[in-house]
C-alpha positions in Angstrom: -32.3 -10.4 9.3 -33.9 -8.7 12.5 -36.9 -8.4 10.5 -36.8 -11.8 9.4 -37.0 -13.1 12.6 -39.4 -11.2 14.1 -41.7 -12.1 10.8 -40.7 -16.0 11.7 -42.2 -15.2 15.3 -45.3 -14.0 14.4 -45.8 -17.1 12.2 -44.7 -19.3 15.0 -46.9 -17.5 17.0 -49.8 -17.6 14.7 -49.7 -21.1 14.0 -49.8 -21.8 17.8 -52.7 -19.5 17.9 -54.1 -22.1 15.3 -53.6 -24.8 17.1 -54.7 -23.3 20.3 -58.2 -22.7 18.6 -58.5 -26.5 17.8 -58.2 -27.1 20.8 -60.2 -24.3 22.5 -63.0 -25.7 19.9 -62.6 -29.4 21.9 -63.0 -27.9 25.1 -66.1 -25.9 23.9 -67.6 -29.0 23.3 -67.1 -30.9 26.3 -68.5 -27.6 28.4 -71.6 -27.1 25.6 -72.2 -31.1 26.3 -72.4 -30.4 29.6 -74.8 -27.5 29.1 -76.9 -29.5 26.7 -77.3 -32.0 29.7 -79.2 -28.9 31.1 -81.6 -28.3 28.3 -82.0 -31.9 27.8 -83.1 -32.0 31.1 -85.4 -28.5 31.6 -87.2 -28.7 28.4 -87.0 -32.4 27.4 -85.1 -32.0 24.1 -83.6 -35.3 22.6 -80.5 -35.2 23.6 -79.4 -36.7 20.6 -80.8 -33.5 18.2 -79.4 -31.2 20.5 -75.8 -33.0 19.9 -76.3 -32.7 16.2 -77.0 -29.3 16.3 -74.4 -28.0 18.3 -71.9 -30.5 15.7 -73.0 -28.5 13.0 -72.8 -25.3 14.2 -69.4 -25.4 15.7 -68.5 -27.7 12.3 -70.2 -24.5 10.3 -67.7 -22.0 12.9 -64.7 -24.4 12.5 -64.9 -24.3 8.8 -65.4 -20.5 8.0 -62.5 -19.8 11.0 -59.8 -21.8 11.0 -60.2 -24.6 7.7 -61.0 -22.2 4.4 -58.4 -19.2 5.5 -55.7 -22.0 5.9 -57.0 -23.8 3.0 -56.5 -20.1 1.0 -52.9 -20.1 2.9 -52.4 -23.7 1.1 -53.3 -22.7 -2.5 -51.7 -19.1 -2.4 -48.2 -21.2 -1.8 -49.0 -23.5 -4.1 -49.9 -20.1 -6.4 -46.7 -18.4 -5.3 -44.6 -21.8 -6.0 -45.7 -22.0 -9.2 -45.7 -17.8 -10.2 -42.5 -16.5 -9.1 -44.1 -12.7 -9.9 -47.2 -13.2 -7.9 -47.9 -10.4 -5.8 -47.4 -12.5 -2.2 -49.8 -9.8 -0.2 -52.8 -10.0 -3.6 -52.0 -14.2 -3.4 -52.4 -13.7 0.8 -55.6 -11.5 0.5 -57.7 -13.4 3.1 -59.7 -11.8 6.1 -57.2 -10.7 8.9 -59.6 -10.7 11.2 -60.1 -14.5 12.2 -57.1 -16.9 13.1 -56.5 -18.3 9.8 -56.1 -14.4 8.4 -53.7 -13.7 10.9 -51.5 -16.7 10.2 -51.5 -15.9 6.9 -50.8 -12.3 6.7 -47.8 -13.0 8.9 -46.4 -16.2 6.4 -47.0 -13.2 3.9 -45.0 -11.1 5.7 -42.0 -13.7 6.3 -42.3 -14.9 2.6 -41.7 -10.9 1.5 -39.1 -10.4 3.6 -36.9 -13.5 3.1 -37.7 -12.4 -0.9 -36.5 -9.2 -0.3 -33.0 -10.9 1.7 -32.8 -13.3 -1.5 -32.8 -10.4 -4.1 -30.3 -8.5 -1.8 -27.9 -11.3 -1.2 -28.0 -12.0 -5.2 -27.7 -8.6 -6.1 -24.3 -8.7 -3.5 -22.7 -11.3 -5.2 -23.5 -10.4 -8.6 -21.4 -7.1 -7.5 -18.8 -9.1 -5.5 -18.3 -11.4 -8.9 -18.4 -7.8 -10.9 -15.4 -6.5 -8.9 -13.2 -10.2 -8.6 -13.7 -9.3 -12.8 -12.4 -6.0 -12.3 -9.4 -6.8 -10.4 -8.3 -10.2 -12.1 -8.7 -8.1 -15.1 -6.1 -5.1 -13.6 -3.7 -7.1 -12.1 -2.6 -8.8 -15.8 1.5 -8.7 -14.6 1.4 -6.0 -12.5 4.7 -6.5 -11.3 6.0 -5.9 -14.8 4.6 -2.5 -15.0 5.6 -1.3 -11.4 9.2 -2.1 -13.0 8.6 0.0 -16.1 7.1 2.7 -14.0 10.1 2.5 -11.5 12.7 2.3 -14.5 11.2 5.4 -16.3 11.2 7.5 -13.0 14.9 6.5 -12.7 15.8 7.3 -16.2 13.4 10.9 -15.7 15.7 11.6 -12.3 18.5 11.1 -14.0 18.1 13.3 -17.0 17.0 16.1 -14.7 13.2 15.7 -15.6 11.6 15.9 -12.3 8.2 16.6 -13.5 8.1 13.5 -15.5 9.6 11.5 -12.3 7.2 13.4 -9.8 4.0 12.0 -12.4 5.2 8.6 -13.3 6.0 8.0 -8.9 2.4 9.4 -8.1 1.1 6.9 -11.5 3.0 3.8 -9.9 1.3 4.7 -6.4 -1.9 4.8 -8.0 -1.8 1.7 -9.4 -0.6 -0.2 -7.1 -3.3 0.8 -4.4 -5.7 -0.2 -6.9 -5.1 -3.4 -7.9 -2.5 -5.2 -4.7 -4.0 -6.0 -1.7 -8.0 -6.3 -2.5 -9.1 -5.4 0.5 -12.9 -4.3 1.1 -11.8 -1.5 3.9 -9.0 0.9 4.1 -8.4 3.5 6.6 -9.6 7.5 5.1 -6.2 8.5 5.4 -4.9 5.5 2.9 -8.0 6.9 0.7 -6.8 10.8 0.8 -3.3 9.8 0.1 -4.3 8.2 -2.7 -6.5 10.6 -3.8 -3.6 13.2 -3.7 -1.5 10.7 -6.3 -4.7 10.9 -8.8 -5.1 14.8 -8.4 -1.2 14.9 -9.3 -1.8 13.3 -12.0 -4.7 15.3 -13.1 -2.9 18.2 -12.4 0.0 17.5 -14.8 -2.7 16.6 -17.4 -4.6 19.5 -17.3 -1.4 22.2 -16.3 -2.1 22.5 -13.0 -5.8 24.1 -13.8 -7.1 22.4 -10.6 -6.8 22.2 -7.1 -7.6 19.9 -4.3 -8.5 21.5 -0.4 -9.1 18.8 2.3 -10.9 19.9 5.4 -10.6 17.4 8.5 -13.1 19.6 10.6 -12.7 17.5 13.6 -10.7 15.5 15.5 -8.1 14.5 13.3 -6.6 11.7 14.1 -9.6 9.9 14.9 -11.0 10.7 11.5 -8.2 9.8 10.0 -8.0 6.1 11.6 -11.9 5.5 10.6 -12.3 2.6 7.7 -14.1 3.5 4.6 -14.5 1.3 1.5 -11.4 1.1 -0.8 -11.9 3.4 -3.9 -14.7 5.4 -2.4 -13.5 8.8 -2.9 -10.9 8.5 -6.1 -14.2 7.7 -8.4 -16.1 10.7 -7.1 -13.1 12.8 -7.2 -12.7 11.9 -11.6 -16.8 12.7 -11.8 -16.0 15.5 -10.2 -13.1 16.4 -12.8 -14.8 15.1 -15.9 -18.2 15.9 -15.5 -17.7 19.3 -13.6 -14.8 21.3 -14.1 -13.2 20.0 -17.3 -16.0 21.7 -19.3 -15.3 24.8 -17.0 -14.0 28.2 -18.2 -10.9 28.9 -15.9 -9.6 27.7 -12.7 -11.3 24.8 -10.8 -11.5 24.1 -7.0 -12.4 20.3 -5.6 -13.4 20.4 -1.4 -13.2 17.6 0.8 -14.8 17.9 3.5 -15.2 15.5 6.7 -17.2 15.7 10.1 -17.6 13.7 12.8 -20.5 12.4 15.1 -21.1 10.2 18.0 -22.0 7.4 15.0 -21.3 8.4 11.7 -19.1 9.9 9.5 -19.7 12.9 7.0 -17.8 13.3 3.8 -18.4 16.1 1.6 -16.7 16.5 -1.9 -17.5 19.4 -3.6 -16.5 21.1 -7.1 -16.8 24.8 -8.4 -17.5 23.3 -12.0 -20.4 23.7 -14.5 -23.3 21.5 -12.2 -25.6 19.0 -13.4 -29.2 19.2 -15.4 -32.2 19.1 -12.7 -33.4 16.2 -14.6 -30.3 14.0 -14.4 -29.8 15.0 -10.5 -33.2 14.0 -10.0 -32.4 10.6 -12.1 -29.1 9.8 -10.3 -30.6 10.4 -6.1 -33.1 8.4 -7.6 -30.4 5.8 -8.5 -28.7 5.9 -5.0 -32.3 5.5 -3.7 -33.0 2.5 -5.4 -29.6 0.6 -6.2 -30.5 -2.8 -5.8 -33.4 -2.5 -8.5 -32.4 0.3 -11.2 -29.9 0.1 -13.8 -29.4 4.0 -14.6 -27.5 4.4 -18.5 -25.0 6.6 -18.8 -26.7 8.6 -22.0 -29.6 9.8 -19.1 -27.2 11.5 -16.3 -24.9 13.0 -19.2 -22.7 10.8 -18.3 -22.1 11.3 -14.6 -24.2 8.6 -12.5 -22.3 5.3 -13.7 -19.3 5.5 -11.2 -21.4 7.3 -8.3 -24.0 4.6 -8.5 -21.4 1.8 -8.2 -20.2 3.7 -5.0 -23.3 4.2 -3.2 -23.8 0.5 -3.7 -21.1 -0.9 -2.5 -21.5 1.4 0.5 -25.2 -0.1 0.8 -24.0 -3.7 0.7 -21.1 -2.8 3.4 -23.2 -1.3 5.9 -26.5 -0.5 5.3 -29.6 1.1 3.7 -29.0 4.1 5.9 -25.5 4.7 4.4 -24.9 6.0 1.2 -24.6 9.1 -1.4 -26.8 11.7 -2.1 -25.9 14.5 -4.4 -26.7 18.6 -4.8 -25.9 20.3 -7.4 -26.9 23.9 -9.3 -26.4 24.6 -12.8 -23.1 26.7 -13.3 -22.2 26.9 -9.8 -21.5 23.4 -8.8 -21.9 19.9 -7.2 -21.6 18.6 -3.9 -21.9 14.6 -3.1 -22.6 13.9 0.3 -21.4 10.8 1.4 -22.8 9.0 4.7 -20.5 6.0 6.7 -21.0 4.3 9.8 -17.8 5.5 12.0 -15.5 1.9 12.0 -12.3 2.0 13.7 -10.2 -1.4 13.0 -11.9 -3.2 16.2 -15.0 -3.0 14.4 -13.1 -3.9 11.2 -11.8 -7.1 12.7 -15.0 -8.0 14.4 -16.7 -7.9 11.0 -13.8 -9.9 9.6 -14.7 -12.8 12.3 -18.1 -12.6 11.0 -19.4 -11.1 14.7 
C-alpha cells in the first residue's frame, strides 16, 4: 500500500505539472506579446502576422507536449478498460520525456500496482474461503468424537493398555487444536506441543522408528512466547515423515531448529531421510517464490510441494513477501526447510487484531 501511494503522488504530482504547463504556456504569451510589441516596433512587422505566428507555433508546441501524450493517456485507458490482459506499460508507451509522458508513465505505474494489490487481495480471500472450507468441513460434531476418543482412553486405562491410552490422548489433542478455536496465530510453544502429539502418533504407527530433537538456540522463553501461524510446522513435520524418511532404510531423525534476531525469527526443520530430486527442489522454491501466480501438481514434486506451498502462502499473506519457506535438500542425505517469520509477541498480535 506504501507503494500505492507514492505511485498516487507521482500522478498527483504529474497532473499538476500538467496544469502548471497550461498555464506557464498563458504567461508565455502575454511576455512574447509584449516582445512582439518590440519587433513590431524595430522592424515594422504587422503586428497582426507576428501574433499569428507566434499562435501557431506555441499551438504546434502545445499540441505535440501536452494534447497528443494525454490524448495517448485517454485511449490507452479506454484500451486497458476494454482489454483486461493489455500490457499497461506497451498500452502507456508514450515519450517520457515531455509532460504528458511523465504523467502517463506514473498512471502506468499506479494502474500496475493497484492491479498487482487486486490480484493479491483475491488471491487472500480465495485462500481465507479455502480454509473456512477446511474447517467447517473438520469440525462435523467434533464434540461427539472428543467423547469417543475420551471413552476409548478410559476403557484403554482401565484394561491396563496404556499404549493404546497414551495414542488415543495425544489423537484427541491433535484434533482438537486443529479444528476448535480457528485462530490465525498461536504462540511456537502451542505449535511444538502439538507437534509432539502428531510425532507420538507417528511414532506408534511406525514402532517408534522415528525421533523428534527440538533445538531453542536462544533465549527460550522469548522464543517460545513469539506467534507463528497455526499449523505451520505440523504440515512440514508429515512431509518430512512421508516424503523423507518413510521410504528410508533404518532409523530416522527430524531437527527443529529455532534462532533468534533483533527482527525475525528462524525455524529450521530438518530430516535424515532419502532427499528430494534436483528437479522437483528447483520446481517447489520456485513455488514458494511465486505463490500467488503458480499452481504446482503434486505428480511434478513427487508428491512433496502441495502442503509446503500452502504454508509458505499463508505465511506470505500474514506478513509479507519477505517471509516465507525455502527448502535444501541432497539426494540420500536429506532435507532442510527453512522457514522465515517476523518476531510477533502478543502486543503486536493484538495491534494487528485492531487493524493498527
Amino acid at each position: 500500500m506504501a507503494k500505492a501511494r507514492r505511485a498516487a503522488n507521482r500522478t498527483i504530482a504529474a497532473a499538476l505539472l500538467v496544469h502548471l504547463s497550461c498555464i506557464l504556456f498563458l504567461t508565455l504569451v502575454l511576455i512574447a506579446s509584449f516582445i512582439f510589441d518590440f519587433f513590431h516596433c524595430a522592424l515594422g512587422l504587422s503586428f497582426e502576422v507576428l501574433l499569428i505566428v507566434l499562435y501557431l507555433y506555441c499551438l504546434a508546441s502545445f499540441i505535440k507536449h501536452v494534447y497528443t501524450p494525454l490524448k495517448k493517456v485517454e485511449e490507452a485507458m479506454e484500451q486497458l478498460s476494454r482489454e483486461e490482459d493489455t500490457d499497461i506499460f506497451r498500452a502507456f508507451e508514450i515519450d517520457s520525456n515531455d509532460t504528458g509522458g511523465a504523467l502517463s508513465t506514473h498512471f502506468a505505474e499506479l494502474i500496475q500496482l493497484l492491479k498487482e494489490s487486486l490480484n493479491r487481495e483475491y488471491t487472500a480471500d480465495i485462500l481465507k474461503k479455502e480454509a473456512e472450507l477446511n474447517a467447517l468441513q473438520s469440525q462435523i460434531n467434533p464434540h461427539f468424537l472428543y467423547n469417543v476418543l475420551d471413552a476409548i482412553r478410559g476403557h484403554a486405562l482401565t484394561e491396563g493398555v496404556t499404549e493404546i491410552a497414551d495414542m488415543t490422548e495425544a489423537l484427541s489433542k491433535l484434533f482438537r487444536y486443529s479444528v476448535s478455536h480457528w485462530e490465525s496465530e498461536v504462540t511456537l510453544d502451542r505449535e511444538l506441543v502439538n507437534v509432539q502429539n502428531y510425532f507420538k502418533i507417528q511414532q506408534y504407527r511406525f514402532n517408534n522408528k522415528f525421533d523428534l530433537r527440538i533445538l531453542i538456540e536462544d533465549n527460550e522463553e522469548n522464543t517460545l512466547s513469539c506467534y507463528i501461524p497455526k499449523l505451520t510446522l505440523q504440515p512440514i513435520i508429515e512431509n518430512a515423515i512421508y516424503h523423507g524418511l518413510e521410504m528410508k532404510m533404518g532409523r530416522g531423525l527430524v531437527t527443529i531448529r529455532t534462532k533468534l534476531t533483533e527482527k525475525l525469527l528462524l525455524i529450521e526443520i530438518s530430516d535424515d531421510g532419502v532427499g528430494v530430486e534436483p528437479g522437483s527442489l528447483e520446481k517447489i522454491n520456485n513455488s514458494f517464490k511465486e505463490w500467488n501466480t503458480i499452481k504446482i501438481k503434486d505428480k511434478e514434486t513427487g508428491g512433496s510441494g502441495i502442503a509446503l506451498t500452502n504454508v509458505n502462502s499463508r505465511i506470505k499473506m500474514m506478513y509479507g513477501e519477505e517471509y516465507g519457506l525455502y527448502m535444501y535438500s541432497t539426494q540420500n542425505i536429506g532435507s532442510m526447510i527453512e522457514i522465515l517469520l517476523p518476531i510477533r509477541g502478543q502486543e503486536e498480535k493484538e495491534r494487528k487484531e485492531r487493524g493498527g
